[in-house]
One Martini backbone bead per residue (centre of mass of N, CA, C, O) as a GRO file, in nm:
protein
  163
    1UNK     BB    1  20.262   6.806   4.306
    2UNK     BB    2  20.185   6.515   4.251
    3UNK     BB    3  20.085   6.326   3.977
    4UNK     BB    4  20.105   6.028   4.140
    5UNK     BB    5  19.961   5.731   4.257
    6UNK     BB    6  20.026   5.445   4.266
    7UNK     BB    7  20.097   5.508   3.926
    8UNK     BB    8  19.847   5.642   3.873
    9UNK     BB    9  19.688   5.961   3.793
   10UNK     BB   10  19.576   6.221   3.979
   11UNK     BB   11  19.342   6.344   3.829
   12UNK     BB   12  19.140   6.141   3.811
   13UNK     BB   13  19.073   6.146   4.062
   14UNK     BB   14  19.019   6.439   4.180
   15UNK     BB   15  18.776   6.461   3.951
   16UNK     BB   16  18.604   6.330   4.052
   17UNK     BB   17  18.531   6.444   4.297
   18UNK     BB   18  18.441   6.665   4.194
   19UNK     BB   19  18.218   6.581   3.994
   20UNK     BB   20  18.053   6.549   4.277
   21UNK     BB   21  18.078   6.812   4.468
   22UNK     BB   22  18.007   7.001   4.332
   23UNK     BB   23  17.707   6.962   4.195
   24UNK     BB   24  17.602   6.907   4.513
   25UNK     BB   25  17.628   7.186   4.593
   26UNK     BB   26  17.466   7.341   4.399
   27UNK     BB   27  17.212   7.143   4.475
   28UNK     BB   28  17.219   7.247   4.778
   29UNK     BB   29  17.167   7.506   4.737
   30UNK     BB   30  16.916   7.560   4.569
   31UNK     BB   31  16.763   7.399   4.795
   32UNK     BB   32  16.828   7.612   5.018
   33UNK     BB   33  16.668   7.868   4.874
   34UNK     BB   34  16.368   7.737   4.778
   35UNK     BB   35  16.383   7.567   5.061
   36UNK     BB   36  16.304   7.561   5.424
   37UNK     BB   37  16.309   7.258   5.476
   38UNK     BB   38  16.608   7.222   5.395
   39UNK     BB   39  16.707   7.497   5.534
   40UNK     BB   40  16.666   7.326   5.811
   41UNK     BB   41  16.827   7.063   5.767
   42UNK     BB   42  17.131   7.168   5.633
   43UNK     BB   43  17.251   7.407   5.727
   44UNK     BB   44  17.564   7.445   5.686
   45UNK     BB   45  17.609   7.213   5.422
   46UNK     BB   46  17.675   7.388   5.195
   47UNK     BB   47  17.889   7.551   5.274
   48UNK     BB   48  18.101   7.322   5.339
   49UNK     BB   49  18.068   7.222   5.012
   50UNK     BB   50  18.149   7.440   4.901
   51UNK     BB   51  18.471   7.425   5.030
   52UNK     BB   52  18.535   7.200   4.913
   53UNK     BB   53  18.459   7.299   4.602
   54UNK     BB   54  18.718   7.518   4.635
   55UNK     BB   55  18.952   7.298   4.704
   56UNK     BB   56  18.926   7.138   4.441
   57UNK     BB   57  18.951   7.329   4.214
   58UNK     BB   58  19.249   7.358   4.207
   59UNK     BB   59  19.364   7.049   4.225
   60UNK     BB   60  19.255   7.002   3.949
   61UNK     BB   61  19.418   7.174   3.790
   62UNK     BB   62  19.725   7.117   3.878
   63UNK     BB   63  19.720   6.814   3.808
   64UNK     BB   64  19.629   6.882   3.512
   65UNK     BB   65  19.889   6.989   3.458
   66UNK     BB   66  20.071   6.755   3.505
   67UNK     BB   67  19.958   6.570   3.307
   68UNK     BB   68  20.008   6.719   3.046
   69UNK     BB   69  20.308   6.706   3.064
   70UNK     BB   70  20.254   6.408   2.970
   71UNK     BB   71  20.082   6.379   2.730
   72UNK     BB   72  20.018   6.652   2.585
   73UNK     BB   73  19.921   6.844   2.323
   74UNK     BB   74  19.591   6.941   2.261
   75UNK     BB   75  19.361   7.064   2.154
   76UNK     BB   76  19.134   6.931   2.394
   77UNK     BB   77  19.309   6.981   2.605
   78UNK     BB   78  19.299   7.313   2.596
   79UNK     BB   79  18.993   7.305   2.645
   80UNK     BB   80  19.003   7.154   2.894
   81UNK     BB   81  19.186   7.364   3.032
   82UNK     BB   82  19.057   7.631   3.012
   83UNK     BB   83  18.774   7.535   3.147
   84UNK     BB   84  18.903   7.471   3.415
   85UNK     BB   85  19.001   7.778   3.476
   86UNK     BB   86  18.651   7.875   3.514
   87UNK     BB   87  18.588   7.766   3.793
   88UNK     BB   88  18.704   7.932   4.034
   89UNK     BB   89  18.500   8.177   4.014
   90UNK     BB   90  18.249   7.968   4.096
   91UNK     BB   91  18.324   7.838   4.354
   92UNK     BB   92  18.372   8.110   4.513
   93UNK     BB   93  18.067   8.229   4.466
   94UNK     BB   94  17.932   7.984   4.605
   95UNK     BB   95  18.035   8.010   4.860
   96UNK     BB   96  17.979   8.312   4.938
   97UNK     BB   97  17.676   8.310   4.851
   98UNK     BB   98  17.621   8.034   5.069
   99UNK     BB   99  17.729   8.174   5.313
  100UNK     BB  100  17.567   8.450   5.311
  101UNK     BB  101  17.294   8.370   5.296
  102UNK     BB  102  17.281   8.181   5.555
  103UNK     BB  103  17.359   8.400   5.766
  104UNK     BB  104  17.102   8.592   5.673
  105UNK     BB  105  16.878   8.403   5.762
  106UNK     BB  106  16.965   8.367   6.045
  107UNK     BB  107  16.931   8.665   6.105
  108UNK     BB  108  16.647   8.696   6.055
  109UNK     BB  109  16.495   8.501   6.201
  110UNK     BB  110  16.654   8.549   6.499
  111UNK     BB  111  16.590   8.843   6.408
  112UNK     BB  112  16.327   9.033   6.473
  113UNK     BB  113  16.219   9.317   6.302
  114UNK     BB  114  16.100   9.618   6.256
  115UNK     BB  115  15.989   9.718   5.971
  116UNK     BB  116  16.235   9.844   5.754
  117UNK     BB  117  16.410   9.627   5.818
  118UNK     BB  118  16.325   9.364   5.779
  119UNK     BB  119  16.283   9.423   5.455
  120UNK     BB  120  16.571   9.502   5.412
  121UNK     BB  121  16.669   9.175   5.471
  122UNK     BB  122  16.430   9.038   5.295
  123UNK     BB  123  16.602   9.151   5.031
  124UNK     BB  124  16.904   9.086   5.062
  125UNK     BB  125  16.825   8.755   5.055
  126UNK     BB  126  16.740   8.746   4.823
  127UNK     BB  127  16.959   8.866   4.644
  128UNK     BB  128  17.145   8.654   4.717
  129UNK     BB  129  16.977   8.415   4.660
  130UNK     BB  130  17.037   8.470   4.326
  131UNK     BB  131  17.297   8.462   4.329
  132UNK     BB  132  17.372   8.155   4.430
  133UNK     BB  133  17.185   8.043   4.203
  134UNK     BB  134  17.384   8.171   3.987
  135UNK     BB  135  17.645   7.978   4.082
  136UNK     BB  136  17.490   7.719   4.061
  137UNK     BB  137  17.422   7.701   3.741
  138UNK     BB  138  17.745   7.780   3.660
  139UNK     BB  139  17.888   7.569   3.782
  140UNK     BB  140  17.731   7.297   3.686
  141UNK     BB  141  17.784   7.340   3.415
  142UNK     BB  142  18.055   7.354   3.392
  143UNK     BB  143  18.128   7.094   3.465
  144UNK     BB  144  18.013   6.957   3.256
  145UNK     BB  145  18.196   7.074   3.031
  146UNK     BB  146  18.454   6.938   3.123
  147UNK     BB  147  18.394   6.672   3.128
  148UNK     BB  148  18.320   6.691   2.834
  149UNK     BB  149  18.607   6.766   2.725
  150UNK     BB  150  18.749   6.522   2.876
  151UNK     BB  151  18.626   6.281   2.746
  152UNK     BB  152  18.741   6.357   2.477
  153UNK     BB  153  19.016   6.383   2.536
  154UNK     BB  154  19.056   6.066   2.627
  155UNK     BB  155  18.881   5.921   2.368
  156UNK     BB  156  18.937   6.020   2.100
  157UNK     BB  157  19.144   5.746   2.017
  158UNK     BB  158  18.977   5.473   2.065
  159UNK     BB  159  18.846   5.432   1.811
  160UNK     BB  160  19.116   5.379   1.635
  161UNK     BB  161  19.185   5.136   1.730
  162UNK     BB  162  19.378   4.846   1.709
  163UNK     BB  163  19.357   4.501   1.737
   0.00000   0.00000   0.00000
């Protein structure tokens, strides 16, 4: 992966994208979980931003070891590279949750059963729905964590210029 585009450092443009996307998509889980009005506007639109932000997430770890052997370490650079590391099992699981949710909520609206299996359905379709929901919480969490460690990380000797 290039370092960076003409002349930019690649990390900071594709974090930003992740910065925006990934927690977007966790806000879109969340709301078609909650709301059937949202989950009937939003249709697959959770799941394919789940993928977008799942795609970016290692891209953006990538270019971040790449930035890093440019900057050098320290501790900060350290923790923001650790927490950034973190950030892809959440949303595999985002993704996953999120893909698994629509499917099961569409079959089971689309194909009414009767009795115990309809049961059997929509408490999957629930636990699955708080798994997404438990992704989409910890997706978010992580990527503000990643975000503030990053601003520490970039900006921590700016107040020390001397003019």
């Amino acid at each position: 992966m290039p370092s960076d585009i003409f002349g930019l450092p690649l990390h900071p443009l594709i974090v930003h994208a992740t910065a925006v996307l990934v927690p977007l998509a966790a806000l879109l889980v969340i709301g078609v979980v909650v709301s059937p009005r949202l989950r009937a506007w939003a249709g697959p639109l959770p799941v394919g931003l789940s993928l977008v932000a799942l795609i970016l997430t290692p891209l953006s770890t990538a270019s971040g070891e790449n930035l890093e052997k440019q900057v050098g370490e320290s501790s900060l650079v350290e923790k923001h590279a650790e927490l950034g590391d973190q950030l892809l099992p959440l949303t595999i699981a985002l993704f996953v949750f999120s893909a698994a949710y629509w499917w099961l909520d569409r079959r089971r609206t689309a194909e009414p059963e009767a009795g115990g299996t309809a049961d059997r359905m929509r408490t999957v379709t629930v636990v699955v729905g708080v798994l997404a929901l438990l992704a989409a919480v910890g997706t978010g969490v992580q990527v503000a964590r990643i975000g503030h460690s990053g601003a520490k990380a970039a900006w921590s000797d700016a107040g020390s210029a001397t003019g």
